[in-house]
C-alpha positions, 0 to 999 in steps of 0.5 A: 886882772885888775891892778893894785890901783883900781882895787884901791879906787874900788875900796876907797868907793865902796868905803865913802858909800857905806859911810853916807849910808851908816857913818861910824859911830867910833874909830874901832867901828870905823876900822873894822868896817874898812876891814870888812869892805877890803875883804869883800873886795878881796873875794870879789876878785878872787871869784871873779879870778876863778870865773875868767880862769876856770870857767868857774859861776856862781849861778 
């Protein structure tokens, strides 16, 4: 299981990359996003939760 910190490493990263690719055009769009990019983030982990605990794929 990963810990809090990388989790927050990994959002921070994938933040900073989609903002090179599509910079905010305001505050609003700016939260939203990261509230996006936590909630992929956050199922990335579940699924990857389930696949090391149930032998759960997506294939």
């Amino acid at each position: 299981m990963r810990t809090e910190a990388t989790i927050r490493d990994r959002i921070a990263e994938l933040e900073a990359r989609y903002d090179d690719y599509d910079p905010p055009s305001s505050e609003f769009e700016d939260t939203a996003e990261v509230a996006i990019l936590r909630a992929i983030e956050e199922l990335e982990w579940v699924l990857e939760e389930d696949d090391e605990a149930a032998g759960f794929t997506t294939s």
